[in-house]
C-alpha positions in Angstrom: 151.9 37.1 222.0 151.6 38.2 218.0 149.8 41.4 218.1 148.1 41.4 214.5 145.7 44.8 213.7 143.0 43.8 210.1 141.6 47.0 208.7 138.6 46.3 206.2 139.5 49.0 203.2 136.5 50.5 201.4 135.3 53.4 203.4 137.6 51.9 206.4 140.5 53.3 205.0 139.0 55.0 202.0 136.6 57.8 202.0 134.2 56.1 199.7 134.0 52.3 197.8 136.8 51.4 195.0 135.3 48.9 192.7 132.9 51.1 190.2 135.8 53.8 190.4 138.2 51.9 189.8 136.2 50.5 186.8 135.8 54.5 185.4 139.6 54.7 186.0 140.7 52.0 184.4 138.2 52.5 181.2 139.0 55.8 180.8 142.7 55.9 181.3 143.6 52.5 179.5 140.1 51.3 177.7 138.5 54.4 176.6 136.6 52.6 173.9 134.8 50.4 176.8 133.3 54.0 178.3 130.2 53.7 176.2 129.9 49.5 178.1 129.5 52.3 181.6 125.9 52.2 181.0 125.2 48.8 180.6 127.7 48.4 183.7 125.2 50.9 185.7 122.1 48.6 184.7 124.0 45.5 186.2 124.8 47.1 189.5 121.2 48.0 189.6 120.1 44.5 189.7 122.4 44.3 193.1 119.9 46.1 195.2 117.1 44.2 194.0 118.7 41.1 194.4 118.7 40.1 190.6 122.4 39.7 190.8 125.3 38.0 193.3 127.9 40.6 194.6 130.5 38.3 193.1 128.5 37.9 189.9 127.8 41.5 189.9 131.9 41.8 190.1 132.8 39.4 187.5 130.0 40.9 184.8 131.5 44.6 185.3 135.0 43.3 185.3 134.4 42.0 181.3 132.6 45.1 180.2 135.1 48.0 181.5 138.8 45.9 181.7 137.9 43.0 179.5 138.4 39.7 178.9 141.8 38.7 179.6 144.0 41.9 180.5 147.9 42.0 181.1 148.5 41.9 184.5 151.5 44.6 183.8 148.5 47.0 182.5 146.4 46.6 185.6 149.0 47.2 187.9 149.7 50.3 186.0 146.2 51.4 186.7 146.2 50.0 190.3 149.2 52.2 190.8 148.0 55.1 189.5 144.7 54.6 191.0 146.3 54.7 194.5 147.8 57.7 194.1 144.5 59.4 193.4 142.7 57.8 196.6 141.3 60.1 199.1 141.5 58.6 202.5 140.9 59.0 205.7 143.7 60.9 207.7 142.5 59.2 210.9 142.8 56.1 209.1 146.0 56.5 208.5 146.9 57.5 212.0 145.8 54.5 213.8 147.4 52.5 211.5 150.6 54.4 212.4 149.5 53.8 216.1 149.0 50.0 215.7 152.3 49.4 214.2 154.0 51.5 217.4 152.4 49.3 219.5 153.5 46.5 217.7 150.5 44.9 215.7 151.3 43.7 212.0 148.7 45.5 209.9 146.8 43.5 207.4 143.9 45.2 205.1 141.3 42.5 204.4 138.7 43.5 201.8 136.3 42.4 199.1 138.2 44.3 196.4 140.5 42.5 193.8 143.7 41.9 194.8 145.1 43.8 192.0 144.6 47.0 193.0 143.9 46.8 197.1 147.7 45.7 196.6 148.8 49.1 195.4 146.2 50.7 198.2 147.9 48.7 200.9 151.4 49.6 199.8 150.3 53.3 200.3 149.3 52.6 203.7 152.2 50.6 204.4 150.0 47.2 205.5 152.1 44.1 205.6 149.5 41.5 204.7 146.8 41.8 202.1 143.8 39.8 202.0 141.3 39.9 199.1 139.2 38.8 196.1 141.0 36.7 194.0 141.0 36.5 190.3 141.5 33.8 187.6 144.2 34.1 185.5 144.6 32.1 181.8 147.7 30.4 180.8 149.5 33.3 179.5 148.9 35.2 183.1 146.2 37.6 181.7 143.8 38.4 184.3 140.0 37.2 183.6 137.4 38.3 185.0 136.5 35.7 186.7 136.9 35.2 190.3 139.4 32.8 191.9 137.3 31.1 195.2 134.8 33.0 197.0 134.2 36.9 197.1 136.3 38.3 200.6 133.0 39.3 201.6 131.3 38.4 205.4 131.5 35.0 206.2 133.8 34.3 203.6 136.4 37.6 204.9 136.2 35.4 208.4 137.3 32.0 206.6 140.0 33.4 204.6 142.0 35.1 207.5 141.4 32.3 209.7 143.0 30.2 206.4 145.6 32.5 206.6 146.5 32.4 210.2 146.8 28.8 210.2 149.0 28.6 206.6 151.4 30.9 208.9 151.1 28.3 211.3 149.5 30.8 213.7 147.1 29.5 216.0 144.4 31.7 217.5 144.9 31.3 221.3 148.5 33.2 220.1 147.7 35.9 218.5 145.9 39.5 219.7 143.5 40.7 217.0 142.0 43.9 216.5 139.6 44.5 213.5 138.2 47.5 212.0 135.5 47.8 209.5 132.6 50.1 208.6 129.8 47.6 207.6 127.7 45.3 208.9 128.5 42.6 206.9 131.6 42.1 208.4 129.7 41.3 211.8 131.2 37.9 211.5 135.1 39.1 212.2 133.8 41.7 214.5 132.4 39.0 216.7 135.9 36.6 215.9 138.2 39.6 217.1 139.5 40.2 220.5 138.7 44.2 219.5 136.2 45.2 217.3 135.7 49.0 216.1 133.3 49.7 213.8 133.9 53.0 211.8 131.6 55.3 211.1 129.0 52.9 211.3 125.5 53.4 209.6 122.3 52.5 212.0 122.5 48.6 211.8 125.7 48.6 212.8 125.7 51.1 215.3 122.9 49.3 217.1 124.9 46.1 217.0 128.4 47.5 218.0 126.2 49.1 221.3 124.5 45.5 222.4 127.9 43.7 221.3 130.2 46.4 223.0 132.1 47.2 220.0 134.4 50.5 220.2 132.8 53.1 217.5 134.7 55.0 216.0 134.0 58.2 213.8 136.7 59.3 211.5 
């Protein structure tokens, strides 16, 4: 049987969330005139919390103000790359994804980030498969900042590796599938996996890993 191990990424693998960082890096190292858009970026993400704005809408509005409208993809991968490389993450992390591939699972990191730089994150970590937000491209191949389908986010995290498995012609009596996350709203996989570890959970999820019988893990 195919042995396949999914790490969510954001404070799974790394020690804190990418998407407002990555913003920062990428204004400041190859948009510094969009540094003075960071407050009007902050105001946005303020409307998250008080439900004034989608998460995916939340991504797309930031997206114009600190990369822009239609980027070169060669310039964000620059930035991915050099945004990877300054990631702090989580030794233990790392070793059970080391442990998982001795055993013999494929590793796959499936996140809400953008493709474009979980990519360069998952090449760091040596995963195999990435799974994550896509983004709209123009004719030309610029990336806009628009996403491409849903937001990899709960429900929608589930659907897009179960699309995946079955594009690989993989059904799900034949494969062994352990998933690791940190939040509760990927409760969805959790329950879809044969094992579920929740890492470093906060309350919620702690209190639903213990009545679901989830492994918790504290790295």
């Amino acid at each position: 049987m195919k042995r396949i191990a999914i790490y969510d990424m954001d404070k799974t693998i790394t020690r804190a969330p990418t998407w407002t960082r990555f913003l920062i890096h990428y204004a400041r190292h190859h948009a510094p005139h969009r540094l003075p858009l960071l407050p009007a970026a902050g105001a946005l993400a303020l409307g998250y919390p008080l439900r004034l704005i989608r998460r995916g809408a939340l991504k797309q509005a930031t997206h114009r103000l600190l990369i822009g409208a239609r980027t070169p993809t060669e310039r964000l991968a620059r930035a991915a790359t050099s945004f990877a490389r300054r990631e702090r993450l989580f030794p233990a992390a790392l070793a059970q994804i080391a442990a998982d591939r001795a055993a013999g699972y494929a590793i796959v990191i499936a996140t809400a980030s953008p493709r474009f730089y979980a990519e360069a994150i998952a090449a760091a970590v040596g995963a195999d498969t990435v799974i994550a937000t896509e983004t709209a491209h123009d004719a030309a191949g610029r990336v806009l900042p628009r996403l491409a389908g849903d937001n990899c986010y709960g429900a929608a995290k589930l659907t897009r590796i179960t699309e995946w498995l079955a594009s690989a012609g993989t059904a799900r009596d034949a494969v062994q599938v352990r998933f690791y996350s940190d939040h509760i709203s990927d409760a969805p996989t959790l329950d879809w996996a044969d094992e579920a570890f929740v890492v470093n959970p906060g309350p919620a999820l702690a209190r639903l890993a213990d009545e679901r019988g989830w492994t918790d893990l504290r790295w």
